[in-house]
N, CA, C, O and CB atoms as a CASP TS submission, in Angstrom:
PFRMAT TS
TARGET T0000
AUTHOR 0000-0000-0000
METHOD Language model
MODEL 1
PARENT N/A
ATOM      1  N   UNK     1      14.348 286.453  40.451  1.00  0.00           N
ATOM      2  CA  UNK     1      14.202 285.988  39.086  1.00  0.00           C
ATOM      3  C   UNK     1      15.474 285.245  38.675  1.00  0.00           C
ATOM      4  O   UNK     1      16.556 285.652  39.099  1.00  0.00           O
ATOM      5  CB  UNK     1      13.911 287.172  38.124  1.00  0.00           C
ATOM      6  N   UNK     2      15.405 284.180  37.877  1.00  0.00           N
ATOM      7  CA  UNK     2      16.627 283.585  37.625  1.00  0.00           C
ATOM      8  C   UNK     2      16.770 283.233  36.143  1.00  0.00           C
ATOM      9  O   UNK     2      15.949 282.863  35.303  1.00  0.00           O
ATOM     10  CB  UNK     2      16.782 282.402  38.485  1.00  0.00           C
ATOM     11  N   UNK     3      18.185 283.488  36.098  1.00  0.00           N
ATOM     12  CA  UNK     3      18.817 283.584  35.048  1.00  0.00           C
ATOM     13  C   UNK     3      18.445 282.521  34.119  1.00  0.00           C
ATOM     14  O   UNK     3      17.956 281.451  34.480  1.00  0.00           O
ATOM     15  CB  UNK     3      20.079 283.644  35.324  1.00  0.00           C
ATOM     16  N   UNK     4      18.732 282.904  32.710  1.00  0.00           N
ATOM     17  CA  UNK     4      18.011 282.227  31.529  1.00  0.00           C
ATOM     18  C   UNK     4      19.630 281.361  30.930  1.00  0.00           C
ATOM     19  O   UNK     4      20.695 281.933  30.701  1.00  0.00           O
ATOM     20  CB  UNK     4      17.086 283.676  30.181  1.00  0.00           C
ATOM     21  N   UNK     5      19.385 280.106  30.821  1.00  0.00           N
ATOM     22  CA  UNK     5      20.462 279.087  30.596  1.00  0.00           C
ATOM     23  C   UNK     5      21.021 279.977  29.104  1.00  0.00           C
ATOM     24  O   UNK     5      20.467 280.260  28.042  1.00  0.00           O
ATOM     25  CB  UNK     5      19.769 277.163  30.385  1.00  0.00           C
ATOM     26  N   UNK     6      22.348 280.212  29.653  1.00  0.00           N
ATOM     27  CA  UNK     6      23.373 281.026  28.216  1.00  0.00           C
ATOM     28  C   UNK     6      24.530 279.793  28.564  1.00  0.00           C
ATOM     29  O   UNK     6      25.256 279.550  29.528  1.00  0.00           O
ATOM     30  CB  UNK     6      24.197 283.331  28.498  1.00  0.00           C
ATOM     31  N   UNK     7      24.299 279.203  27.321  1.00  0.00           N
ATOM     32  CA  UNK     7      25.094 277.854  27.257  1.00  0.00           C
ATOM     33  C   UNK     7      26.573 278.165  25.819  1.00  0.00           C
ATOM     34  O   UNK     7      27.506 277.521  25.339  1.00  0.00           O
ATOM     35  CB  UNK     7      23.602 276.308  26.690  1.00  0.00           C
ATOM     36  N   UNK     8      25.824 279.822  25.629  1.00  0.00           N
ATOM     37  CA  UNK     8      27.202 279.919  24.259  1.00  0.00           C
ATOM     38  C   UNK     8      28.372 280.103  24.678  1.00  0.00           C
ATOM     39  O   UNK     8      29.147 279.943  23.735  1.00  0.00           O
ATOM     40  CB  UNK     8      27.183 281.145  23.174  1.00  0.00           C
ATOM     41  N   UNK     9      28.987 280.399  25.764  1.00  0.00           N
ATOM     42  CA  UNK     9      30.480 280.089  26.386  1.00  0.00           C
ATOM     43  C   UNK     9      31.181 279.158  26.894  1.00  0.00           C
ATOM     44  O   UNK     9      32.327 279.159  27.342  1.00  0.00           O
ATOM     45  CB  UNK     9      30.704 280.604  27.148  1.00  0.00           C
ATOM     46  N   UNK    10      30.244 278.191  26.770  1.00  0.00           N
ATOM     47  CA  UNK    10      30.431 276.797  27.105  1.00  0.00           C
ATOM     48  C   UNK    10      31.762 276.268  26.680  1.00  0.00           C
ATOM     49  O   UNK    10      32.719 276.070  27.428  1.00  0.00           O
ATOM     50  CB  UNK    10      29.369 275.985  26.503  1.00  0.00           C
ATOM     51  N   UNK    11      31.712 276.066  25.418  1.00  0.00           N
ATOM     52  CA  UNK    11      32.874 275.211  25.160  1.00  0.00           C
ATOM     53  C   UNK    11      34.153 276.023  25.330  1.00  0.00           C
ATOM     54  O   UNK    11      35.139 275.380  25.688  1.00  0.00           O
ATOM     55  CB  UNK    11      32.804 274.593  23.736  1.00  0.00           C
ATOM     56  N   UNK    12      34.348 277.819  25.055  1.00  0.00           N
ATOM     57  CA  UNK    12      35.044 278.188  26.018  1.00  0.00           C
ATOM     58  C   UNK    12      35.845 277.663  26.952  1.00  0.00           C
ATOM     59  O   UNK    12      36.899 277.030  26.913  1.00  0.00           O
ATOM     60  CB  UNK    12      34.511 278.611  26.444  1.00  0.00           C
ATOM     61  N   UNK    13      34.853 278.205  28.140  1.00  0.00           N
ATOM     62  CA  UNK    13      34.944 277.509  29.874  1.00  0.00           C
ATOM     63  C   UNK    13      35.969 276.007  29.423  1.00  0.00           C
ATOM     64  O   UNK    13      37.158 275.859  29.703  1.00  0.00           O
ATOM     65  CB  UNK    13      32.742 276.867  30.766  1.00  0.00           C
ATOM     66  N   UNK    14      35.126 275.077  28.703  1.00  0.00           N
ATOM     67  CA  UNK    14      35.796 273.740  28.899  1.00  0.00           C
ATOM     68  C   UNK    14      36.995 273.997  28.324  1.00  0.00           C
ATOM     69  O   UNK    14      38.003 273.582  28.896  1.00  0.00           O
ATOM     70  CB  UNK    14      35.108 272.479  28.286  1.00  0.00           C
ATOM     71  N   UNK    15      37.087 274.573  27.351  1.00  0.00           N
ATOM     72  CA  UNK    15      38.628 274.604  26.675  1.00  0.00           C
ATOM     73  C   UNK    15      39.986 275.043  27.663  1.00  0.00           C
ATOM     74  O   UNK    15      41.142 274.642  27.800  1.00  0.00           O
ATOM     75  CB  UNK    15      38.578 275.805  25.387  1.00  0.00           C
ATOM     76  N   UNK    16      38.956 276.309  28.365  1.00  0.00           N
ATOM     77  CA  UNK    16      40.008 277.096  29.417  1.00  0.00           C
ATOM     78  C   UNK    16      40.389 275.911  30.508  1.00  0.00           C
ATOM     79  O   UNK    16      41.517 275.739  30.969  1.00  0.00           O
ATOM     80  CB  UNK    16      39.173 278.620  30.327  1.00  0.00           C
ATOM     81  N   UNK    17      38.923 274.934  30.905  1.00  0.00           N
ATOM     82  CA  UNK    17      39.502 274.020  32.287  1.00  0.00           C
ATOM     83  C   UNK    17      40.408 273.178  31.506  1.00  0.00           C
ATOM     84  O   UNK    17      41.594 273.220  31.833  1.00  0.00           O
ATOM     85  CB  UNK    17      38.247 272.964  33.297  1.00  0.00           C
ATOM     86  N   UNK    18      40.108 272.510  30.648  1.00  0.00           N
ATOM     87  CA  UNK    18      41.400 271.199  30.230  1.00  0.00           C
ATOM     88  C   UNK    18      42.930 271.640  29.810  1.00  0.00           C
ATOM     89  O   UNK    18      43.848 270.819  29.812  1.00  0.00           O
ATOM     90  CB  UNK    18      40.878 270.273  28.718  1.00  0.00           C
ATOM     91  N   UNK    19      43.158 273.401  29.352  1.00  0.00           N
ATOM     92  CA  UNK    19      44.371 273.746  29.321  1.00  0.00           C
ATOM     93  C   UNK    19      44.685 273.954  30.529  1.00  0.00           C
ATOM     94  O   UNK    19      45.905 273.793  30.556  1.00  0.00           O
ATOM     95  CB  UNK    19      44.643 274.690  28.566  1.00  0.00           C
ATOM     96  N   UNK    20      44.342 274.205  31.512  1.00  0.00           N
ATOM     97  CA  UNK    20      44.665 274.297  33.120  1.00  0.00           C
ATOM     98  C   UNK    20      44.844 273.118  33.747  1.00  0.00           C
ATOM     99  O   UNK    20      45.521 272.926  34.757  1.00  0.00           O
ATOM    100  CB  UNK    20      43.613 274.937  33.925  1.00  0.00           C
ATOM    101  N   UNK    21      44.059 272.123  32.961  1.00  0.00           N
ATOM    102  CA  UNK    21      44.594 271.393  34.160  1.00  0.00           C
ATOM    103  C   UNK    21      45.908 270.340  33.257  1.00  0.00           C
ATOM    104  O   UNK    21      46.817 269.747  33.837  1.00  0.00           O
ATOM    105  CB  UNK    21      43.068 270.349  35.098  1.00  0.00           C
ATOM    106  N   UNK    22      45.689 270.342  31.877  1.00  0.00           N
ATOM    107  CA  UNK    22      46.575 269.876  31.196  1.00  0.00           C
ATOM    108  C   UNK    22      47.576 270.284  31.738  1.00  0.00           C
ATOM    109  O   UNK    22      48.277 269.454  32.317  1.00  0.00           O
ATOM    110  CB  UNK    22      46.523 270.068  30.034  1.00  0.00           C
ATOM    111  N   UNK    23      48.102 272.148  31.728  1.00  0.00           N
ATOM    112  CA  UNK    23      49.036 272.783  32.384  1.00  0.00           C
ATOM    113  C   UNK    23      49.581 271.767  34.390  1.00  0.00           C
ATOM    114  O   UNK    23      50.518 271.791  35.187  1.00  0.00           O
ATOM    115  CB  UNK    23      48.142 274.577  32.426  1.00  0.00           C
ATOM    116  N   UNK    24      48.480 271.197  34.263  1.00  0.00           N
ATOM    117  CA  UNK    24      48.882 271.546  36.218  1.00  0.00           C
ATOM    118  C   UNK    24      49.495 269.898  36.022  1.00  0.00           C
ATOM    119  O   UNK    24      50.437 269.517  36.717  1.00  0.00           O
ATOM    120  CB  UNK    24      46.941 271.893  37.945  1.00  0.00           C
ATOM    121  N   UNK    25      48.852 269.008  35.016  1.00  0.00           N
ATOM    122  CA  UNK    25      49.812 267.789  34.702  1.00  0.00           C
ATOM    123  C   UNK    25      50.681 267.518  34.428  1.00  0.00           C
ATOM    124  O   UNK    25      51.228 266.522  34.901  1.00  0.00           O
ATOM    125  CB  UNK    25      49.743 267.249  34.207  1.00  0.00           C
ATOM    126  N   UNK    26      51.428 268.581  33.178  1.00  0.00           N
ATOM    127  CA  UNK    26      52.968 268.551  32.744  1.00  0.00           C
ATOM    128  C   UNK    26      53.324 268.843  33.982  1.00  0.00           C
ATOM    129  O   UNK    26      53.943 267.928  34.526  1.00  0.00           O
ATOM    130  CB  UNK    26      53.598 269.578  31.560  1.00  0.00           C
ATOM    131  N   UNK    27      53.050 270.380  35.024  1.00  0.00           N
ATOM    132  CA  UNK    27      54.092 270.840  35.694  1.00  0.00           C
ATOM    133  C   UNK    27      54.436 269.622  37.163  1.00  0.00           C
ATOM    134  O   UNK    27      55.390 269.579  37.940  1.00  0.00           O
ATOM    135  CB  UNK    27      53.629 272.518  36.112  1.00  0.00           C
ATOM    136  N   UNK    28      53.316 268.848  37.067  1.00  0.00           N
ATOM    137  CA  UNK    28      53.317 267.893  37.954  1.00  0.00           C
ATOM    138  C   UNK    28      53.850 266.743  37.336  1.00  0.00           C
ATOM    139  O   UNK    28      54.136 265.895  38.180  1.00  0.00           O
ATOM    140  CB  UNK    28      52.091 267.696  38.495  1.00  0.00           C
ATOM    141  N   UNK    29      54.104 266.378  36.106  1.00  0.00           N
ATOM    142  CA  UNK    29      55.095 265.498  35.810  1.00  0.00           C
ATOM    143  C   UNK    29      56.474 265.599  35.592  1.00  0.00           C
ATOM    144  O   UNK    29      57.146 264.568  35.580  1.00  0.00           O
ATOM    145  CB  UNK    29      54.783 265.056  34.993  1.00  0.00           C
ATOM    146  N   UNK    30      57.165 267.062  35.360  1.00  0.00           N
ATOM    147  CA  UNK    30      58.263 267.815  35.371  1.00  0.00           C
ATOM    148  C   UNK    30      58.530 267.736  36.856  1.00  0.00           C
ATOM    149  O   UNK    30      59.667 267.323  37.082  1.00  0.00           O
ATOM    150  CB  UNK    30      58.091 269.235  34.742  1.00  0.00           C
ATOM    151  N   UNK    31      57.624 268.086  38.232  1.00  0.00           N
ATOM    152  CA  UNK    31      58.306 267.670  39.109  1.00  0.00           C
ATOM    153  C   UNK    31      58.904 266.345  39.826  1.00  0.00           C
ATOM    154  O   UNK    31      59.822 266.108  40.612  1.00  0.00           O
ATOM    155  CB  UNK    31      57.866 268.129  39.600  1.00  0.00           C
ATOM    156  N   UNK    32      57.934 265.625  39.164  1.00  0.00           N
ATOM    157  CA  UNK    32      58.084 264.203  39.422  1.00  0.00           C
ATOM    158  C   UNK    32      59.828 263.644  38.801  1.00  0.00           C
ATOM    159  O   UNK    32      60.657 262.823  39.195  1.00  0.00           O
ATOM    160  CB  UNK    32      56.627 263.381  38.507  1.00  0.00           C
ATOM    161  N   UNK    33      59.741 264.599  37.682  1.00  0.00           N
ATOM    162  CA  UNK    33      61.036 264.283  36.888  1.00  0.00           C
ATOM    163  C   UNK    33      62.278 264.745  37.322  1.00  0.00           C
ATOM    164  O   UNK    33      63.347 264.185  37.076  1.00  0.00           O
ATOM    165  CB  UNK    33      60.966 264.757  35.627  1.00  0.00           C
ATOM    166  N   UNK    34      62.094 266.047  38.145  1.00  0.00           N
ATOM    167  CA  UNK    34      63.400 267.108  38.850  1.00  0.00           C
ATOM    168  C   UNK    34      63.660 266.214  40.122  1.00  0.00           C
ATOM    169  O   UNK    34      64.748 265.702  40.386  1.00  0.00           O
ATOM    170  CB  UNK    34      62.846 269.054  39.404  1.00  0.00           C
ATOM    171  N   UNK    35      62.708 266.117  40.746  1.00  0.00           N
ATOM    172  CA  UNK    35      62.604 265.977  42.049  1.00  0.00           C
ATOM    173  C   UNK    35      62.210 264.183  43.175  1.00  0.00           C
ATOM    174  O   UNK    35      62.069 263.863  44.356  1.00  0.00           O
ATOM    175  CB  UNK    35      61.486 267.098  42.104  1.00  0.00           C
ATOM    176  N   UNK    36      62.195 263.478  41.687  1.00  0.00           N
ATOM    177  CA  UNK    36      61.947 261.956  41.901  1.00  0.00           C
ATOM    178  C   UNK    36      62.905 261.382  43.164  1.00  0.00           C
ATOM    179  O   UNK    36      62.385 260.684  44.035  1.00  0.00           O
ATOM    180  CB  UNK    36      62.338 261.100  40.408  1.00  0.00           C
ATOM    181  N   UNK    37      64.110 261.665  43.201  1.00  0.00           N
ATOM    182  CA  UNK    37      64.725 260.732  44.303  1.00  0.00           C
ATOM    183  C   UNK    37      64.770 262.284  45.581  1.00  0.00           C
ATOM    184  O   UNK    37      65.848 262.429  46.159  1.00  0.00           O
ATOM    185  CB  UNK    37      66.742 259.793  43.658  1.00  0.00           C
ATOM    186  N   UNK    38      63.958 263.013  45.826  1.00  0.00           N
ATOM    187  CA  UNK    38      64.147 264.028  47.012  1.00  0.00           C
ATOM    188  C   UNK    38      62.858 263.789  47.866  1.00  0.00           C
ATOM    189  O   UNK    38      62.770 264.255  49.002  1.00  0.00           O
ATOM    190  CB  UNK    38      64.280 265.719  46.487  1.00  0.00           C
ATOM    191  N   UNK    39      61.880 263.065  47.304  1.00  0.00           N
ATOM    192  CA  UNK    39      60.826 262.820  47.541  1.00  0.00           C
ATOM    193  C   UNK    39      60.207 261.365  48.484  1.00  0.00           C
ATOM    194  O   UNK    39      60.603 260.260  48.116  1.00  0.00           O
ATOM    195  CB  UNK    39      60.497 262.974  46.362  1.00  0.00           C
ATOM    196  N   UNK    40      59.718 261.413  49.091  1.00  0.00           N
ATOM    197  CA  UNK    40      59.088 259.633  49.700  1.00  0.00           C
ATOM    198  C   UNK    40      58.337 259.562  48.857  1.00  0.00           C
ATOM    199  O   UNK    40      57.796 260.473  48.229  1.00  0.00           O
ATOM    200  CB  UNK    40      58.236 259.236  51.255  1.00  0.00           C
ATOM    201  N   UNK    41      58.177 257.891  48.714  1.00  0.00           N
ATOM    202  CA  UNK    41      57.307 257.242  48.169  1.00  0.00           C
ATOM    203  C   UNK    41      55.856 257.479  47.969  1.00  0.00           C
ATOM    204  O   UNK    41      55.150 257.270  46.983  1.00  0.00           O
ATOM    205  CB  UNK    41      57.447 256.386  48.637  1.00  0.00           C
ATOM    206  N   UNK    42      55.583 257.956  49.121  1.00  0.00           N
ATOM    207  CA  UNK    42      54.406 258.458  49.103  1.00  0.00           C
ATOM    208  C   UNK    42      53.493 259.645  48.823  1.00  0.00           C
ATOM    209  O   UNK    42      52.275 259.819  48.781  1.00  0.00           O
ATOM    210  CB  UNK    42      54.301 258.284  49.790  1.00  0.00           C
ATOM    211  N   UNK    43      54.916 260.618  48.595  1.00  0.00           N
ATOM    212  CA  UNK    43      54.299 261.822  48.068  1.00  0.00           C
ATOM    213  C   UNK    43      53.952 261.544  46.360  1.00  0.00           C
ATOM    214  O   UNK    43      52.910 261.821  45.767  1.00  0.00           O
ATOM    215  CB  UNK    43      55.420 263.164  48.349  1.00  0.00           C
ATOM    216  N   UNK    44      55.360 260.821  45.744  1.00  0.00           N
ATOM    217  CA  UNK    44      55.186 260.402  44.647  1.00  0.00           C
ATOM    218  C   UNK    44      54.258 259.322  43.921  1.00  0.00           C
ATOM    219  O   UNK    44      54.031 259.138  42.725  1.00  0.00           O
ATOM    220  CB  UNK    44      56.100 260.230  44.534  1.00  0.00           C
ATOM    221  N   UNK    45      53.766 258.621  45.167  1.00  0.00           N
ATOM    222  CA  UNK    45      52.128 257.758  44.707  1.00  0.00           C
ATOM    223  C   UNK    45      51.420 258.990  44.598  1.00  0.00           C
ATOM    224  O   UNK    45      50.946 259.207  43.483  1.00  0.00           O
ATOM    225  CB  UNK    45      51.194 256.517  46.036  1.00  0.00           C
ATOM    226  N   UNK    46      51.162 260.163  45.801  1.00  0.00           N
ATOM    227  CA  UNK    46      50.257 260.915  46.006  1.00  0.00           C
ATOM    228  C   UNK    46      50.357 262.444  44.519  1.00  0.00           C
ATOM    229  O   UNK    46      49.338 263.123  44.394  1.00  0.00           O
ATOM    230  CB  UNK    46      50.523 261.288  47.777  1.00  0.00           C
ATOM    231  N   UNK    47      51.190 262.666  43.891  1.00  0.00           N
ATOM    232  CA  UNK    47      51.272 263.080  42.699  1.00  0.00           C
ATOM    233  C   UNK    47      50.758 261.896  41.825  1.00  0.00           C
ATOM    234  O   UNK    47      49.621 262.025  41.370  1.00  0.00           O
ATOM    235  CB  UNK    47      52.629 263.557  42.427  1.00  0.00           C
ATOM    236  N   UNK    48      51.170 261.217  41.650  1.00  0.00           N
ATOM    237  CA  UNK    48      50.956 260.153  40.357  1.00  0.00           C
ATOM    238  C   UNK    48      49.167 260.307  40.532  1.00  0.00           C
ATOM    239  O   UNK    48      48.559 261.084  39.797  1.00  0.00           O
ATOM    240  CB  UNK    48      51.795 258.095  40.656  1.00  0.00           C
ATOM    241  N   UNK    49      48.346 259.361  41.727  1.00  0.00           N
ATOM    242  CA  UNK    49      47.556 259.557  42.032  1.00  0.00           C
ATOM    243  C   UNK    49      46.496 260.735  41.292  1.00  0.00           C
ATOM    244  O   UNK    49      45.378 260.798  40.782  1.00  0.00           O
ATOM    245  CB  UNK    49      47.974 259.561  43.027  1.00  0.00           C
ATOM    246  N   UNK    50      47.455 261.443  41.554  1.00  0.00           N
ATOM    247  CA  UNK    50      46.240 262.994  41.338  1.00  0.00           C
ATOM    248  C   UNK    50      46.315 263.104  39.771  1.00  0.00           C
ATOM    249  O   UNK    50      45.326 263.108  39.038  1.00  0.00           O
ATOM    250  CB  UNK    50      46.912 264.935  42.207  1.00  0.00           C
ATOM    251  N   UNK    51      47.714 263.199  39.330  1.00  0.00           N
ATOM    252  CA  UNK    51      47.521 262.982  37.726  1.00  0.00           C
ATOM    253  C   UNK    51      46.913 262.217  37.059  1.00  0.00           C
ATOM    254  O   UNK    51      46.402 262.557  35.992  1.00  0.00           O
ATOM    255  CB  UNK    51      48.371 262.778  37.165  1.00  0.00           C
ATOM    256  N   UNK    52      46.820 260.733  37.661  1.00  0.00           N
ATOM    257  CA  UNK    52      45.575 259.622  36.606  1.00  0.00           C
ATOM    258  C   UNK    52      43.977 261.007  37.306  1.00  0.00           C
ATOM    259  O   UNK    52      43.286 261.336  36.342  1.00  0.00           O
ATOM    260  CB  UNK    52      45.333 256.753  37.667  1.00  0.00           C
ATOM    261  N   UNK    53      43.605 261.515  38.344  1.00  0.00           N
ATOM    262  CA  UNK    53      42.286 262.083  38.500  1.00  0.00           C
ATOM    263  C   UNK    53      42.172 263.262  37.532  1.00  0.00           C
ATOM    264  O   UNK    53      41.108 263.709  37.103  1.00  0.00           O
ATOM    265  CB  UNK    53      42.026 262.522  39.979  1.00  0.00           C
ATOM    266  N   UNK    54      43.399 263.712  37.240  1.00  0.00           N
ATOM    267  CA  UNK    54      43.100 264.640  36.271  1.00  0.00           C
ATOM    268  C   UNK    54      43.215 264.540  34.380  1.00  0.00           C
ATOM    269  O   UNK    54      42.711 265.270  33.525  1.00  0.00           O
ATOM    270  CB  UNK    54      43.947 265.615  36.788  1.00  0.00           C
ATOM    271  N   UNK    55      44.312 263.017  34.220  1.00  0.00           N
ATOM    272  CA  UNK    55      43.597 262.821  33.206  1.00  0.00           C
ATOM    273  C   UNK    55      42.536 261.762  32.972  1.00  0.00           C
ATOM    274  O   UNK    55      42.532 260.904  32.089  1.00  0.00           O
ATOM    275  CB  UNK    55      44.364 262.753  32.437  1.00  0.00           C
ATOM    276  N   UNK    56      41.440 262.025  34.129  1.00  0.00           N
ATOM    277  CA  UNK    56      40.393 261.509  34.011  1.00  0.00           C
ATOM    278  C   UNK    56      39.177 262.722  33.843  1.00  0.00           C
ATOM    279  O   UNK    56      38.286 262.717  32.994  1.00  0.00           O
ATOM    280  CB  UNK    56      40.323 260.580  35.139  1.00  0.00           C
ATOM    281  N   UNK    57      39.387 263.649  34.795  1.00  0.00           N
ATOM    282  CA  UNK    57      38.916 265.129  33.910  1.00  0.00           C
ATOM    283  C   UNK    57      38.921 265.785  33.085  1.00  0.00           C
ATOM    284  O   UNK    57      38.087 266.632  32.762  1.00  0.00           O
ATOM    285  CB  UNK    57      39.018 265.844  34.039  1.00  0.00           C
ATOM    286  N   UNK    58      40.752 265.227  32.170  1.00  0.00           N
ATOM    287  CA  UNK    58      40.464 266.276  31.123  1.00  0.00           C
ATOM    288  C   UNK    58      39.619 265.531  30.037  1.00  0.00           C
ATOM    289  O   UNK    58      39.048 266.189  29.166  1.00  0.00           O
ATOM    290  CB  UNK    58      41.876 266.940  30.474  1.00  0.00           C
ATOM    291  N   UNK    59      39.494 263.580  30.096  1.00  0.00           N
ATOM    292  CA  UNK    59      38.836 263.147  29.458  1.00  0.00           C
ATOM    293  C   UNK    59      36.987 263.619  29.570  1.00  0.00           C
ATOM    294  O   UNK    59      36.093 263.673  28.726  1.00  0.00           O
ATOM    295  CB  UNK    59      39.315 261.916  29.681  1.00  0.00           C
ATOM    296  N   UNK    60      37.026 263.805  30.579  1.00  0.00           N
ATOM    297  CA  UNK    60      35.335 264.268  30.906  1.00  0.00           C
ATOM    298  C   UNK    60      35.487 265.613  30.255  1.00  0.00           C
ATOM    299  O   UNK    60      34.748 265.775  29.284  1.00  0.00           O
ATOM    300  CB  UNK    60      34.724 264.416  32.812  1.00  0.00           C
ATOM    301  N   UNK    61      36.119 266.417  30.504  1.00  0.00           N
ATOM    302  CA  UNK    61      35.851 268.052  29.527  1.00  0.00           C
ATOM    303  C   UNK    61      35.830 267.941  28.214  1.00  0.00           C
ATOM    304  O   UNK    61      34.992 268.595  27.593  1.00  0.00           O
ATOM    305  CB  UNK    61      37.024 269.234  29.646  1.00  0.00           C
ATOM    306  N   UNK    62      36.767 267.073  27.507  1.00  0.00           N
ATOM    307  CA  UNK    62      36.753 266.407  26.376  1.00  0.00           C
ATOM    308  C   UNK    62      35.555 266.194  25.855  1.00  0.00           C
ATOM    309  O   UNK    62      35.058 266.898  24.976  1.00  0.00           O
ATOM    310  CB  UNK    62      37.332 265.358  26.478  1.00  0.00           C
ATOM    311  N   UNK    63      34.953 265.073  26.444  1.00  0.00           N
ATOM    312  CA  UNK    63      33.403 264.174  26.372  1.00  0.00           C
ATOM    313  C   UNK    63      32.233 265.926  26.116  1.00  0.00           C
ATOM    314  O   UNK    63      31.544 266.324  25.176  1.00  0.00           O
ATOM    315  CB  UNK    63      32.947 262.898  28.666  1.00  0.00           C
ATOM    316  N   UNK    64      32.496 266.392  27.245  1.00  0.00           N
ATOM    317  CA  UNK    64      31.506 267.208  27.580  1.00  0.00           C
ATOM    318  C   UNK    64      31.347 268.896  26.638  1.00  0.00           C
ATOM    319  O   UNK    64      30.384 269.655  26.529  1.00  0.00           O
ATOM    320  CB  UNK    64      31.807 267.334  29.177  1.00  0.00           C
ATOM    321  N   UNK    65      33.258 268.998  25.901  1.00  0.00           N
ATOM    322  CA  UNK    65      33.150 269.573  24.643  1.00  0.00           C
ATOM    323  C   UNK    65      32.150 269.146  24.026  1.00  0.00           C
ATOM    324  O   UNK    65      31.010 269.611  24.031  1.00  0.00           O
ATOM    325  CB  UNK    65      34.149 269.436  23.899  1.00  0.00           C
ATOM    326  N   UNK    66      32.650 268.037  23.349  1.00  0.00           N
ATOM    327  CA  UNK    66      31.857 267.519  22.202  1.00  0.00           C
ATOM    328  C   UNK    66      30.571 267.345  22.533  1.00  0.00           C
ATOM    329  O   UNK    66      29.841 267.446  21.548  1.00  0.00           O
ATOM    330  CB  UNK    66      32.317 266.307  21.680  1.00  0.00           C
ATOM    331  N   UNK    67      30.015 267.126  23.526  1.00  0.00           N
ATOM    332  CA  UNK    67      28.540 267.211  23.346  1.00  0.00           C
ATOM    333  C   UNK    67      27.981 268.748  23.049  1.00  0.00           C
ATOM    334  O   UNK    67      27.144 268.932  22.165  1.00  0.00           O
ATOM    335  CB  UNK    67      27.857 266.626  24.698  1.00  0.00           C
ATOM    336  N   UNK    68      28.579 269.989  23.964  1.00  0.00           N
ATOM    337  CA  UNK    68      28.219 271.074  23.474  1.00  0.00           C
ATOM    338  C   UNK    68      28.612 271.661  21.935  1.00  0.00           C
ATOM    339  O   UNK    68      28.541 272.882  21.797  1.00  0.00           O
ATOM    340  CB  UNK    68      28.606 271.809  24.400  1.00  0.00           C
ATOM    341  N   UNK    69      28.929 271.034  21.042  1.00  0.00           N
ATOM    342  CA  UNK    69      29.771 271.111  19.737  1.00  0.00           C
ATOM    343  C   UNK    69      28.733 270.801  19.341  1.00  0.00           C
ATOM    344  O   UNK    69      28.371 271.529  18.417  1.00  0.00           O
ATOM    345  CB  UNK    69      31.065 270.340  19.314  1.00  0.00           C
ATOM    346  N   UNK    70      27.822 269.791  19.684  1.00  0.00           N
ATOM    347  CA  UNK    70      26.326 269.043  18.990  1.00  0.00           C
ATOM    348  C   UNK    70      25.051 269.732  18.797  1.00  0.00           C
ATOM    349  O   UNK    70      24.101 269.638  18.021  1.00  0.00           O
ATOM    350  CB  UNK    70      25.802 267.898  19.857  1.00  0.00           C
ATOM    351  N   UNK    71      25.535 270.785  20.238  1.00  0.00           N
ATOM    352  CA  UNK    71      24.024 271.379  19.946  1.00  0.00           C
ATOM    353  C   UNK    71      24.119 272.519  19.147  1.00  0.00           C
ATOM    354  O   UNK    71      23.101 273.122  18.809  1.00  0.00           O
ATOM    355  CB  UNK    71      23.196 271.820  21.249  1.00  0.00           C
TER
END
C-alpha cells in the first residue's frame, strides 16, 4: 500500500536544503578566501564551478518554496 502525498513539511525540507547549502557556499567561499594562492587553478575553477551549481539550487528551492506557499 502506498503512502498518501503529505506535502505539509514541504516548505520545511526546502528551507532546511537552501540553509545547507547556503551554509556549504559561504564555507566554500571563505576557503577560496584563506586558501586562494595554496591552491591550483583548477581546484579553484573546480570550487567556483560548484558554487554558481549551487546558487543555482538554492534559486530552484527558492522557486519551489514559493510554489508550495500557493497551495
Amino acid at each position: 500500500m502506498t503512502k498518501p502525498d503529505n506535502r505539509a513539511d514541504n516548505e520545511a525540507h526546502l528551507q532546511d536544503h537552501i540553509d545547507h547549502t547556503f551554509a556549504n557556499l559561504r564555507e566554500a567561499e571563505d576557503y577560496l578566501d584563506e586558501h586562494a594562492d595554496e591552491i591550483t587553478a583548477d581546484e579553484k575553477h573546480d570550487i567556483e564551478a560548484k558554487n554558481e551549481r549551487r546558487k543555482e539550487s538554492i534559486d530552484g528551492f527558492i522557486a519551489e518554496k514559493r510554489d508550495e506557499a500557493r497551495r
